[in-house]
VMD Tcl script that draws the C-alpha trace (Angstrom):
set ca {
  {27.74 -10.84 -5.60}
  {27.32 -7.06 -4.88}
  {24.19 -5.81 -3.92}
  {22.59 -2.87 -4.43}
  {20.46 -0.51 -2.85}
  {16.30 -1.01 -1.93}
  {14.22 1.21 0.31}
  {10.45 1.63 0.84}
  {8.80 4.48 1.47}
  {5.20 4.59 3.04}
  {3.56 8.88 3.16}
  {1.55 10.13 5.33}
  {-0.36 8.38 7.87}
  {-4.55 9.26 8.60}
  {-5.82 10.55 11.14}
  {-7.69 9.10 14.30}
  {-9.00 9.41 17.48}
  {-5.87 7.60 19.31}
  {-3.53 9.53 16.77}
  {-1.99 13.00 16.00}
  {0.25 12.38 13.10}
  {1.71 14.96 10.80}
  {0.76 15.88 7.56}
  {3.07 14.32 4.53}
  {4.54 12.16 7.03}
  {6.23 9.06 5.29}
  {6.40 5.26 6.34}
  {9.95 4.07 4.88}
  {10.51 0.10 3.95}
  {13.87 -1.18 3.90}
  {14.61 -4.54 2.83}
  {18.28 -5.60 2.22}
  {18.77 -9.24 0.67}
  {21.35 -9.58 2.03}
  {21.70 -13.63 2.66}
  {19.97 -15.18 -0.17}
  {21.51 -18.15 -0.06}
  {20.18 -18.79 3.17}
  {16.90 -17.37 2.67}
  {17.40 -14.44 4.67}
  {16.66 -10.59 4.06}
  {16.87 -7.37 6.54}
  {13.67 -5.45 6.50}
  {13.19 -1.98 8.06}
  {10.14 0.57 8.59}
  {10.49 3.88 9.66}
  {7.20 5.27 10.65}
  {6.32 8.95 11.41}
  {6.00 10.80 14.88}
  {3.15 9.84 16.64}
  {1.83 11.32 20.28}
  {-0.20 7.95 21.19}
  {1.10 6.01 24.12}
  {1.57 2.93 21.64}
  {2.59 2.06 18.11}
  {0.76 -1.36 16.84}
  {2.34 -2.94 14.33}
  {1.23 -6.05 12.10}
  {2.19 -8.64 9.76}
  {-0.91 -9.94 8.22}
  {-1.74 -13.61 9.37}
  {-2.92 -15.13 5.88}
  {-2.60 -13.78 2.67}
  {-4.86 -12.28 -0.31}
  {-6.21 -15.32 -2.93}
  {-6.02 -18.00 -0.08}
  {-8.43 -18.44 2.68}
  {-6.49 -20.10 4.94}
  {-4.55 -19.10 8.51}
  {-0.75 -19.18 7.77}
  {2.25 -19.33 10.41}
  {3.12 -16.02 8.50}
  {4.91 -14.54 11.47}
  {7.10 -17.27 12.00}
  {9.69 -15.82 9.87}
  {10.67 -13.33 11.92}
  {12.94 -13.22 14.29}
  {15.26 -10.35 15.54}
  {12.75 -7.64 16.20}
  {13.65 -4.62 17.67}
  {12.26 -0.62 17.47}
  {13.44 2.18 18.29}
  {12.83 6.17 18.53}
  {13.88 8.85 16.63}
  {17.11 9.38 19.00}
  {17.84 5.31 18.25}
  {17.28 4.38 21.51}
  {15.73 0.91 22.20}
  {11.85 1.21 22.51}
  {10.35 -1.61 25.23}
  {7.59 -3.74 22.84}
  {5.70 -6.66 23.33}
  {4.15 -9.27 21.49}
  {0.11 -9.43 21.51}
  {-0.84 -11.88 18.62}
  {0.37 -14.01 16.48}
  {0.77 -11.22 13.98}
  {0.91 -8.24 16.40}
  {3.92 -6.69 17.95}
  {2.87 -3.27 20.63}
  {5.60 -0.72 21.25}
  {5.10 1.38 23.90}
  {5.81 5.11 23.49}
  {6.34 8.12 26.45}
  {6.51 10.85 24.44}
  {6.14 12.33 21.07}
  {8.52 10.27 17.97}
  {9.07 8.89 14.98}
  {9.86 4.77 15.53}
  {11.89 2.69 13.65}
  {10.82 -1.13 13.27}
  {13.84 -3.86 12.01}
  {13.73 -7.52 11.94}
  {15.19 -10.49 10.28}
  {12.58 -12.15 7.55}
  {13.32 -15.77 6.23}
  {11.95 -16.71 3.22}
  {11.37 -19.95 2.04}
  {7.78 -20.54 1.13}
  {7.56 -20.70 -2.95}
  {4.57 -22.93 -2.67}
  {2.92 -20.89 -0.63}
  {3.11 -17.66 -2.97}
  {4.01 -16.10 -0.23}
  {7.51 -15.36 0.22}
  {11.04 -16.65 -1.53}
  {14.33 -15.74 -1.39}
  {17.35 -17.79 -3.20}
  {20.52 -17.02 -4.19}
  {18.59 -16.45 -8.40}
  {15.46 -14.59 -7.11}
  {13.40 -13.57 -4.66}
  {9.12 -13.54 -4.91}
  {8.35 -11.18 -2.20}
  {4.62 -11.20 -1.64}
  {4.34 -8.15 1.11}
  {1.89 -10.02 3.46}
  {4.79 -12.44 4.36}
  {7.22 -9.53 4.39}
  {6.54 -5.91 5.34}
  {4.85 -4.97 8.32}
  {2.44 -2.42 8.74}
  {0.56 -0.11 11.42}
  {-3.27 0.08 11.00}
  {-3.16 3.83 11.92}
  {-0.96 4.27 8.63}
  {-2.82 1.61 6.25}
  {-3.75 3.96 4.09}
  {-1.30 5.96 3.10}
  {0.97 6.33 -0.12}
  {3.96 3.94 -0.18}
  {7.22 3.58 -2.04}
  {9.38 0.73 -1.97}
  {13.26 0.47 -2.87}
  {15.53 -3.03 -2.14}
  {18.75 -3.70 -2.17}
  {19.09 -7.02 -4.32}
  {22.54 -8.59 -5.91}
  {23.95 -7.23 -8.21}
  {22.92 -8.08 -11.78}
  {18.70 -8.53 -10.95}
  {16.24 -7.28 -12.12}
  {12.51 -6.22 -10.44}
  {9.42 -6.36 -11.61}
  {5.87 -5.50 -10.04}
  {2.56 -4.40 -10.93}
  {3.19 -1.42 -8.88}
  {4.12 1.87 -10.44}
  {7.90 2.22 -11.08}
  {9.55 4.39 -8.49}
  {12.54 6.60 -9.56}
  {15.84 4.86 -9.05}
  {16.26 1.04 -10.00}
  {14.28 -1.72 -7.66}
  {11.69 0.69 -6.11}
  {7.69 1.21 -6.48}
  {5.15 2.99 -5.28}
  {1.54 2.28 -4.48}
  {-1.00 4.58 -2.99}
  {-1.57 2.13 0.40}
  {-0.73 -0.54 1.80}
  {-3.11 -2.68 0.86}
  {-2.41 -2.21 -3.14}
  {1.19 -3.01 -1.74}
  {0.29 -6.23 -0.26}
  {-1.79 -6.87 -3.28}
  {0.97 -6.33 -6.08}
  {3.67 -8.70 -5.17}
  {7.21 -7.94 -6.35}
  {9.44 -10.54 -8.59}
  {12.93 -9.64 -8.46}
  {16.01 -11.92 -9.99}
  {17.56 -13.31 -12.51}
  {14.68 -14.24 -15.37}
  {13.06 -13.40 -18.98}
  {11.08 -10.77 -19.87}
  {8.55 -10.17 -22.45}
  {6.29 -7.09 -23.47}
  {3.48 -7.32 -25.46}
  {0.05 -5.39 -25.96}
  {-3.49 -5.77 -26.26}
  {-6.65 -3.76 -26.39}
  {-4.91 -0.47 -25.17}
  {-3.34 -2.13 -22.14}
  {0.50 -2.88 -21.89}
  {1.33 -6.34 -20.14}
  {4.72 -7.43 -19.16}
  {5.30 -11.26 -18.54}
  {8.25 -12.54 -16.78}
  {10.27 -16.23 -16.33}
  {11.48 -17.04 -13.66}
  {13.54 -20.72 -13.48}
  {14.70 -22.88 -16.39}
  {12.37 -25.06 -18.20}
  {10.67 -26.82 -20.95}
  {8.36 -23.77 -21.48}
  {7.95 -21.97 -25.15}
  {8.60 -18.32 -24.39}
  {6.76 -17.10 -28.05}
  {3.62 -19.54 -27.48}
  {2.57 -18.49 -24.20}
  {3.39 -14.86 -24.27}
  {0.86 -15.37 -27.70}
  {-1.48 -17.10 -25.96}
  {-1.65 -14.58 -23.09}
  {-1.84 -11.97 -25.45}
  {-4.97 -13.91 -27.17}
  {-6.52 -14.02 -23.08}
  {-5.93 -10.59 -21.97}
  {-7.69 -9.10 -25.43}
  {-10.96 -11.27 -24.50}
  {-12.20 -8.94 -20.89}
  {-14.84 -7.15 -23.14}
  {-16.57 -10.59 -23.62}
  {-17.91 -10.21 -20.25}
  {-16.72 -6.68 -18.94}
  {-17.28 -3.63 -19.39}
  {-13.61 -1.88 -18.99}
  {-10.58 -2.43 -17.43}
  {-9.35 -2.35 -13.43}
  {-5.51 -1.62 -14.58}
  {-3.44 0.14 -17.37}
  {-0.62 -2.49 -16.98}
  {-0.86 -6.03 -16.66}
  {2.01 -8.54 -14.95}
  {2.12 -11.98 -15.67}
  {5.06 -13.84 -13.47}
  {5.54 -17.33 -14.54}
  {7.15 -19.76 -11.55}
  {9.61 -22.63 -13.35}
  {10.08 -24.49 -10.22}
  {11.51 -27.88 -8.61}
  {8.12 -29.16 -7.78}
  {5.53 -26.31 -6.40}
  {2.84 -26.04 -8.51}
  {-0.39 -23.23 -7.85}
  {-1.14 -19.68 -8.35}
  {-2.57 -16.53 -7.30}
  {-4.40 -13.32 -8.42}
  {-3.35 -9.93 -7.46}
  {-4.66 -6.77 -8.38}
  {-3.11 -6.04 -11.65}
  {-0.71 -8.99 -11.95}
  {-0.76 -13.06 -11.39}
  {1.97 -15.35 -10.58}
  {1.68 -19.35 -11.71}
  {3.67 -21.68 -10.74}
  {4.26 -24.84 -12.78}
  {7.40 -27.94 -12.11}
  {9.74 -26.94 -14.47}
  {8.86 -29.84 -17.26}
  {5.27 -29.54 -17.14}
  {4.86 -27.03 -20.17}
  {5.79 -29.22 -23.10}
  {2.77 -31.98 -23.23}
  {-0.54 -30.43 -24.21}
  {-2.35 -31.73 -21.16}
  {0.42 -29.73 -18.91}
  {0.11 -26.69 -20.98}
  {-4.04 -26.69 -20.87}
  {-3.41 -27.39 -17.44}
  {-1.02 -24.06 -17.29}
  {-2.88 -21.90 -19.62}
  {-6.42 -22.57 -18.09}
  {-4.95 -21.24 -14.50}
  {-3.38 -17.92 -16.83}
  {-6.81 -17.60 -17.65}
  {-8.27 -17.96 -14.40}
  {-6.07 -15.59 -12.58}
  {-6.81 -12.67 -15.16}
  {-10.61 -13.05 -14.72}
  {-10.02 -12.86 -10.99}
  {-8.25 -9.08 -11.80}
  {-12.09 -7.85 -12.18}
  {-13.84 -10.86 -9.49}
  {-12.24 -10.85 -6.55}
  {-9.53 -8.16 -7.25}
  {-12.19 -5.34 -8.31}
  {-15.28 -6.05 -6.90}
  {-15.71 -9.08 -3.98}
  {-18.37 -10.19 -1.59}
  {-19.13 -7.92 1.42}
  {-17.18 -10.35 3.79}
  {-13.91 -10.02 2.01}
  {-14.39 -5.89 2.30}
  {-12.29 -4.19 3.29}
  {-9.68 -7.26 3.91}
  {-8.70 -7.93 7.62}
  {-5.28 -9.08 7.71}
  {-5.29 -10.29 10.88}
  {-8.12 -12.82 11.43}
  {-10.53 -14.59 8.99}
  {-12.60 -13.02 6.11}
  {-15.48 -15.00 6.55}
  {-18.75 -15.11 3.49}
  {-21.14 -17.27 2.10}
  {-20.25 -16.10 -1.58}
  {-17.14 -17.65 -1.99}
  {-18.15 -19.79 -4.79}
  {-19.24 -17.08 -6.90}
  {-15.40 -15.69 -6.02}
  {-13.58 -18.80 -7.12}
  {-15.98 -21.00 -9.10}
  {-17.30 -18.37 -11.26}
  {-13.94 -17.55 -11.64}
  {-13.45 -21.14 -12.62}
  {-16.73 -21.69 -14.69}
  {-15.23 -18.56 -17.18}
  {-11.74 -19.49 -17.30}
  {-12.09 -21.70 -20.44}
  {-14.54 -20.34 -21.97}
  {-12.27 -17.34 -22.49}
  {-9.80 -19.84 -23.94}
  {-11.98 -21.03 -26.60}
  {-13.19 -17.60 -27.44}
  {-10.07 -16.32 -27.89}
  {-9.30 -20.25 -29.73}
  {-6.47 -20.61 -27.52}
  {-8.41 -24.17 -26.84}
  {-10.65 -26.00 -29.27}
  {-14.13 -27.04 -28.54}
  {-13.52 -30.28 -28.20}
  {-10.88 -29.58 -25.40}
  {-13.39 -27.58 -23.46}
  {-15.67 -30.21 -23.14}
  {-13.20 -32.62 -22.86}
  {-12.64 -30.23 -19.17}
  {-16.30 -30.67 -18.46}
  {-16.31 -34.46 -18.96}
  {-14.02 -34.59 -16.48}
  {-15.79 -32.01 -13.81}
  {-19.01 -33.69 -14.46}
  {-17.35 -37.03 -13.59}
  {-16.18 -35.83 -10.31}
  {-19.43 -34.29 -9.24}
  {-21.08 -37.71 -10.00}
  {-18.19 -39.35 -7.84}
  {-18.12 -36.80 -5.02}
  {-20.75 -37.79 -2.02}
  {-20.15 -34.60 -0.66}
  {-22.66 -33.16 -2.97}
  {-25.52 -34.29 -0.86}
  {-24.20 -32.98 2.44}
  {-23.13 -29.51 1.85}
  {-24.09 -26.49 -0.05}
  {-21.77 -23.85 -1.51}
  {-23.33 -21.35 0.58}
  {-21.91 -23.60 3.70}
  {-18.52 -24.65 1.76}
  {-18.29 -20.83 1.16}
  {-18.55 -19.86 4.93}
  {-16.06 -23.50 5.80}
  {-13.25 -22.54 3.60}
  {-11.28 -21.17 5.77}
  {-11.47 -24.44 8.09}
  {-11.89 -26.89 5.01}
  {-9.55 -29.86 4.80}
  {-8.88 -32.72 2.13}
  {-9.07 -36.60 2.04}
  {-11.60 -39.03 2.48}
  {-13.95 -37.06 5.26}
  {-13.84 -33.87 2.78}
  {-14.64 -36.05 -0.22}
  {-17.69 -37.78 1.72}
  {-18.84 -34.59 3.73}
  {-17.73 -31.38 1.35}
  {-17.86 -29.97 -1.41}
  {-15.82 -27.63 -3.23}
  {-16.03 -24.16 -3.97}
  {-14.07 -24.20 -6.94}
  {-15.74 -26.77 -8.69}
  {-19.33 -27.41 -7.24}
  {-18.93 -23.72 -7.61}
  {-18.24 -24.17 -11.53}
  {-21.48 -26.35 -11.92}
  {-23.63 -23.89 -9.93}
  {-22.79 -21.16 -12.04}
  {-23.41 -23.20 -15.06}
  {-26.77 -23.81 -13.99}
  {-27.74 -20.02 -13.26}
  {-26.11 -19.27 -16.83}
  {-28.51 -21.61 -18.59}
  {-31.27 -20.61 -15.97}
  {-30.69 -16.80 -16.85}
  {-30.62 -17.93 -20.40}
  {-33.77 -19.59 -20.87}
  {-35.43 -16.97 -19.19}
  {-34.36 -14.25 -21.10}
  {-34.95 -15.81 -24.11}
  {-30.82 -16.30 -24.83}
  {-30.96 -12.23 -24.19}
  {-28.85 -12.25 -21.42}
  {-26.46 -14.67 -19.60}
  {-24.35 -15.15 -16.49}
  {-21.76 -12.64 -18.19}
  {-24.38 -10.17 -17.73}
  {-24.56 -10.86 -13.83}
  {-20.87 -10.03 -13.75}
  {-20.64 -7.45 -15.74}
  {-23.80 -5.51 -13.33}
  {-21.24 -6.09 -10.58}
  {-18.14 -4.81 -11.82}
  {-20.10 -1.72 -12.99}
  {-22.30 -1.33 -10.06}
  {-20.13 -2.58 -6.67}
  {-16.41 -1.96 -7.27}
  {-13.93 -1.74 -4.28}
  {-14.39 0.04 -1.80}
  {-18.27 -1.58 -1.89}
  {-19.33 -4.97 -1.81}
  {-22.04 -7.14 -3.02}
  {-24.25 -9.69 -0.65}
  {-26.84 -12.45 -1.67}
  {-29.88 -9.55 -2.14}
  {-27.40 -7.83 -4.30}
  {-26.51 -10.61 -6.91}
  {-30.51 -11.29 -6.77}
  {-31.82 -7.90 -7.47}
  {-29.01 -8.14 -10.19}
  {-30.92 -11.62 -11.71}
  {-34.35 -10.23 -11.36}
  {-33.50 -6.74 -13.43}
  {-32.18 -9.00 -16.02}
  {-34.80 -11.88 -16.25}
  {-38.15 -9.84 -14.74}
  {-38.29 -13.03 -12.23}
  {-37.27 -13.57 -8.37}
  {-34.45 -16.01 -8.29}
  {-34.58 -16.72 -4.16}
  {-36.16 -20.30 -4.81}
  {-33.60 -21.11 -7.51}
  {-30.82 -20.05 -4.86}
  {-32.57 -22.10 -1.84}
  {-32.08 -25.02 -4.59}
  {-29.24 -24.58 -6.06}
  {-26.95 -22.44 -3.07}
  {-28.35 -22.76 0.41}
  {-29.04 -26.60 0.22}
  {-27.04 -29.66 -1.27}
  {-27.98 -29.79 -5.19}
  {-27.24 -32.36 -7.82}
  {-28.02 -31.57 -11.93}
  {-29.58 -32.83 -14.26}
  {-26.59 -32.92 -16.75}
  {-27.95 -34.54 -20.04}
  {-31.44 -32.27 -19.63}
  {-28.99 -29.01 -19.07}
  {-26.65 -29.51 -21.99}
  {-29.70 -30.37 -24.22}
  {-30.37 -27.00 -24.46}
  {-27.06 -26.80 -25.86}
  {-27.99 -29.62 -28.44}
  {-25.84 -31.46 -26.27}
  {-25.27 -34.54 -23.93}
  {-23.31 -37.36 -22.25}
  {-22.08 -40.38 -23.44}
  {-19.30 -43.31 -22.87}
  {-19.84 -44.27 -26.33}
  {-21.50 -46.63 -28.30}
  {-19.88 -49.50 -27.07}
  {-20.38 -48.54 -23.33}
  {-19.39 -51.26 -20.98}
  {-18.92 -51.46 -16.90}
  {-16.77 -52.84 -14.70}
  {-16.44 -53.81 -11.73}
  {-16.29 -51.21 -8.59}
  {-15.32 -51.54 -4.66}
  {-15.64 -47.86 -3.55}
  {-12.36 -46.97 -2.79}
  {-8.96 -45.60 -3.54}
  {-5.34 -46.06 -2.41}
  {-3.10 -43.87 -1.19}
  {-0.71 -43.65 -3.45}
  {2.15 -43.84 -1.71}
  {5.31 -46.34 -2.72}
  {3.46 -49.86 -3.64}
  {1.34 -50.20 -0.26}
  {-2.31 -51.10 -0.75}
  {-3.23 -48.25 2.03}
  {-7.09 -46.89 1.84}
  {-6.96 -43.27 0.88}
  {-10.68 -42.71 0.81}
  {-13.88 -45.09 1.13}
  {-16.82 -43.37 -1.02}
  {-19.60 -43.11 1.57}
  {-22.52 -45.84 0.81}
  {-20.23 -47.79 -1.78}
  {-18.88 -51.63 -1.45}
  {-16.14 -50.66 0.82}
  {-18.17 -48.50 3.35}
  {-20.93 -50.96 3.31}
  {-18.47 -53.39 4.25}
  {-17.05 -51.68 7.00}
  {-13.75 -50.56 5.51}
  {-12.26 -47.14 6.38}
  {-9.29 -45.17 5.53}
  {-6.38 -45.91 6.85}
  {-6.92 -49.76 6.47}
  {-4.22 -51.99 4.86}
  {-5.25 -54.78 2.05}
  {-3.68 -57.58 2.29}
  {-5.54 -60.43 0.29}
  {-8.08 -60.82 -1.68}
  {-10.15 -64.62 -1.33}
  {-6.63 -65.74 1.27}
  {-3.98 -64.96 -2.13}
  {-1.83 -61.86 -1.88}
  {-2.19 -59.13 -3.86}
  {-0.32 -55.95 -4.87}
  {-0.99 -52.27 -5.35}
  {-0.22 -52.72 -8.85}
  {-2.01 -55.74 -9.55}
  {-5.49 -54.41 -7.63}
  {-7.65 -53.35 -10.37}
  {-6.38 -56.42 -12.40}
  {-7.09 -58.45 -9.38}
  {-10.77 -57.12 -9.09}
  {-11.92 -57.28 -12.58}
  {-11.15 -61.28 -12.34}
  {-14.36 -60.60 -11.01}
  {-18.17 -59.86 -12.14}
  {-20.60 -57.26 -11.01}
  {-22.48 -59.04 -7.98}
  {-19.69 -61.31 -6.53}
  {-18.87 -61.19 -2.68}
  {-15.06 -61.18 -2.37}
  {-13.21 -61.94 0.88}
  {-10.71 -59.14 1.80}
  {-7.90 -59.65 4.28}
  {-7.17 -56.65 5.80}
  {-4.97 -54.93 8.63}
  {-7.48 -52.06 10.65}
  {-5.46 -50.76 13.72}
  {-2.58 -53.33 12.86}
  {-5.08 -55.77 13.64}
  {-6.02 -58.72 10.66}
  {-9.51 -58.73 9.71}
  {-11.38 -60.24 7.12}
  {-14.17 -58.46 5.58}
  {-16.77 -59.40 3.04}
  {-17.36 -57.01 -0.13}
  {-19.70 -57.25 -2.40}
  {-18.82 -55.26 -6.12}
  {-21.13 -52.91 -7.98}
  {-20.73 -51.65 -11.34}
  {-19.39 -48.37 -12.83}
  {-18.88 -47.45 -16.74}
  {-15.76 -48.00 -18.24}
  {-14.11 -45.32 -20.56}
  {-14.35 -41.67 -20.33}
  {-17.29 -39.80 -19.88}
  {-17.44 -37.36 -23.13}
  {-19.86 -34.62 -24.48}
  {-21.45 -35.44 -27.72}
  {-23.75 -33.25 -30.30}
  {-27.77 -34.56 -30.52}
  {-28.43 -36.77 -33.60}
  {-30.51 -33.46 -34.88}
  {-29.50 -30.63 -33.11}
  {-32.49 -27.73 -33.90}
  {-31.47 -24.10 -35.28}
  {-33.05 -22.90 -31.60}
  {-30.18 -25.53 -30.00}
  {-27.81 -23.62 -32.15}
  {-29.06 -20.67 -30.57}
  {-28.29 -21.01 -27.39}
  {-25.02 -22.76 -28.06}
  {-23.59 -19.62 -29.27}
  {-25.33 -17.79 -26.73}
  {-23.66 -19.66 -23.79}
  {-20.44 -19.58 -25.34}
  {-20.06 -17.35 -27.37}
  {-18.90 -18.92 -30.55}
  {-20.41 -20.88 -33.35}
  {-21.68 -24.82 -33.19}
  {-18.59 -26.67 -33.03}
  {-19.40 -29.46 -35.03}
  {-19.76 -30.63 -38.93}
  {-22.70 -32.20 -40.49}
  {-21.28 -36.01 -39.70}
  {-21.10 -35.00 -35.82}
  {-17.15 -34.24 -35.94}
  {-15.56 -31.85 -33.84}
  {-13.99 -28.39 -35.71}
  {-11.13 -27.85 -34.62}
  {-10.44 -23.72 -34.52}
  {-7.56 -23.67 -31.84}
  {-3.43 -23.82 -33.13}
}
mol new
graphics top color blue
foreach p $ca { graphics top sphere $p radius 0.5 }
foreach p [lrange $ca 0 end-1] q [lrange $ca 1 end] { graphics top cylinder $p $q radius 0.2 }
display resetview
């Protein structure tokens, strides 16, 4: 295929101490796609005369909407620079992200070097011979010196793609422009073959675009995003963006997504859009990467501002970041009936059954999970040691919401705290701990520092049935609850092997002195299979000591495990027998909408 032509263009750099740059001066971006079967691109930046003794340049080592150090820099390879004449400037490599070119005399330098891009997972960069998802903090280096300044971009791309970004448009075909760098390396270009769809709501214009084949329904979810993005006035007051880009990932397998300043991208396997549990499970993450447009994208804790690209972004606030973020996500849904009541709750169940399951709850607070994320790790130790900031971070914020609303006498919510920020702390300021507090006590009239010592400096657990009977609410397996049997432990998963993924900390397993990693064999000296373990168990009451045969360091053991009980069935949300008017109340309060259920207990359903 023929390609055509892409440049980028970067103005004027600022002013420092070390610097003497030239007014208008521009930063030019090249990037030539040039091998896209192969994953390979050209990139190019031209930066302005300069009369320091150096130029540092930098590709960021992690990148916005995950906190986590990448190997960004190891893709790539062929670096060279050179002056304005195009002779070879000497450089050197000082970080992992860092490359120092040393100057002796006044000039313009020219940066070029080979990117490969193969990281869809990762959201960070991609480049096949159908697209490419260029996220610019896995492809386009800049100098700190020039951070600021207005940029342009142009690419060359095959022939027959098209580009999309939530950039401005620049004026020939496959080229933007952003004021700075870091709204480029916030607004991550899609460029390929795909679909496109336009729609608008409340005043804004929002362009969605598919990208791989699948068993997605175009018309639903560009309605369903169009029910979403009218809903930001239920907590906000405004907008952080006059366009909107939603780009939808169809892919073999990688599965995540990530906010940007005025756009999202989700990605979803290819066949996981048809069942309505994969398309809640699809939707919900829409809806959590447009709430993250206003927190995270337009106002953020003071440890995330301004971003440093090139080491950790540490803060003790992430939780109000990512599980607010989470905590709002559905409730947007079923405002906008996009989800019915039930559903949401249904998504509770399950979050309140993890919490209950998760020993990690009293080890760590948020406040400390916030500060670990960027070290945090999965698996058994996590699971017995950690919690999450996502969802421990959902339940915390559901507690200061009802907190907030019983104060106030259902006058004003957690909505309220969010909507003080975005008016009161946008970007280029940021909020700390005193700030959100000072935020609760204008609202309320009372000091909230003991409910956060409770709730986000130490390890908390809640009182579920006594919160959500405010609500007129509570928990129940049913009427005809029964248990079952329990060890305290999980497999891995992997082909049929009966390995230990985790060992819940103080269940049968621990207490018997199992740990991950270890292999079951037998159960009382009689084989037993992966598939036929839970069958194998419940032959079994509540009390008995089995005898497990067991390979720990490929050595046999035998261990002796006593079983507890744990209920069997799901865990749902059910209305009071007589749910008061004042329940009522504060049902709609919380959520927003009416009381969900008819006069025999039965759910409404409002959603399509």
């Amino acid at each position: 295929m023929k390609p055509t032509s892409l440049v980028i263009l970067t103005t004027t750099a600022i002013f420092s101490m070390s610097w003497v740059i030239p007014a208008l001066a521009d930063v030019d971006y090249h990037i030539d796609i040039n091998q896209p079967a192969h994953h390979l691109a050209q990139v190019s930046v031209s930066f302005p005369q300069t009369d320091s003794d150096k130029l540092t340049v930098n590709l960021p080592v992690w990148r916005t909407g995950r906190y986590q150090v990448l190997p960004v820099a190891d893709g790539v390879r062929l670096f060279n620079a050179t002056d304005s004449k195009g002779q070879s400037l000497p450089w050197k490599r000082t970080a992992s992200g860092e490359w120092q070119i040393a100057l002796t005399k006044p000039t313009s330098v020219k940066v070029t070097y080979q990117l490969h891009a193969n990281e869809l997972g990762d959201r960070l960069r991609h480049i096949d011979n159908s697209h490419a998802y260029l996220d610019a903090s896995g492809v386009f280096m800049y100098s700190p010196a020039f951070r600021q300044q207005p940029v342009t971009i142009k690419m060359a791309v095959p022939e027959g793609w098209q580009s999309y970004s939530g950039m401005d448009k620049g004026p020939k075909s496959h080229s933007f422009s952003a004021p700075n760098y870091d709204v480029l390396v916030d607004s991550p270009i899609e460029t390929g073959i795909s679909e496109h769809v336009s729609f608008e709501a409340d005043g804004r214009d929002y362009d969605v675009v598919f990208w791989g084949e699948g068993n997605y329904d175009t018309q639903k979810i560009v309605a369903d995003l169009a029910k979403i993005s009218g809903q930001a006035s239920a907590i906000w007051d405004g907008y952080p963006f006059k366009r909107y880009l939603y780009m939808v990932h169809a892919t073999s397998g990688a599965r995540g997504a990530t906010e940007h300043l005025n756009s999202t991208v989700i990605q979803i396997p290819r066949f996981n859009f048809r069942e309505r549990e994969d398309y809640l499970r699809f939707i919900s993450t829409a809806s959590h990467e447009f709430i993250h447009t206003w927190n995270v994208k337009a106002y953020r804790p003071q440890g995330l501002v301004p971003y440093d690209y090139q080491s950790e972004n540490l803060t003790d606030l992430l939780w109000m970041a990512e599980g607010s973020t989470s905590y709002f996500q559905n409730q947007l849904l079923l405002r906008a009936e996009v989800i019915t009541a039930k559903e949401f709750f249904d998504d509770l169940s399950k979050r309140i059954v993890l919490n209950q399951h998760n020993p990690g709850r009293e080890v760590q607070s948020i406040a400390e999970a916030s500060l670990g994320q960027w070290s945090s790790t999965w698996g058994d130790y996590a699971l017995n040691h950690s919690v999450n900031i996502y969802s421990e971070g959902y339940l915390a914020s559901m507690a200061l919401d009802f907190s907030l609303l019983n104060d106030t006498q259902l006058e004003h919510s957690y909505r309220d705290v969010h909507k003080a920020l975005y008016q009161e702390y946008k970007i280029p300021m940021g909020y700390n701990v005193a700030d959100v507090q000072s935020i609760l006590k204008q609202l309320s009239g009372k000091d909230y520092q003991s409910w956060w010592q409770e709730f986000v400096n130490q390890p908390f657990s809640l009182p579920f049935d006594e919160l959500l009977a405010h609500a007129g609410l509570t928990t129940t397996y049913g009427k005809s609850a029964k248990t079952v049997v329990d060890a305290g432990m999980t497999l891995s998963g992997l082909h049929d092997d009966l390995i230990l993924a985790t060992v819940i900390k103080n269940g049968p397993a621990w207490k018997a002195g199992l740990t991950a990693g270890d292999e079951i064999v037998a159960i009382n000296g009689l084989k037993v299979t992966a598939d036929g373990l839970t069958k194998r168990l419940n032959d079994f009451i509540v009390g008995d000591t089995i005898k497990l045969s067991i390979f720990s360091d490929d050595r046999l053991k035998e261990v002796s495990l006593r079983l507890t009980e744990q209920p069997k069935g799901d865990l749902t949300i059910a209305p009071l027998d007589k749910a008061t008017d004042a329940q009522k109340a504060f049902y709609k309060a919380w959520l927003g909408v009416d009381w969900p259920f008819d006069d025999k207990g039965e759910w409404i359903s409002t959603a399509d």
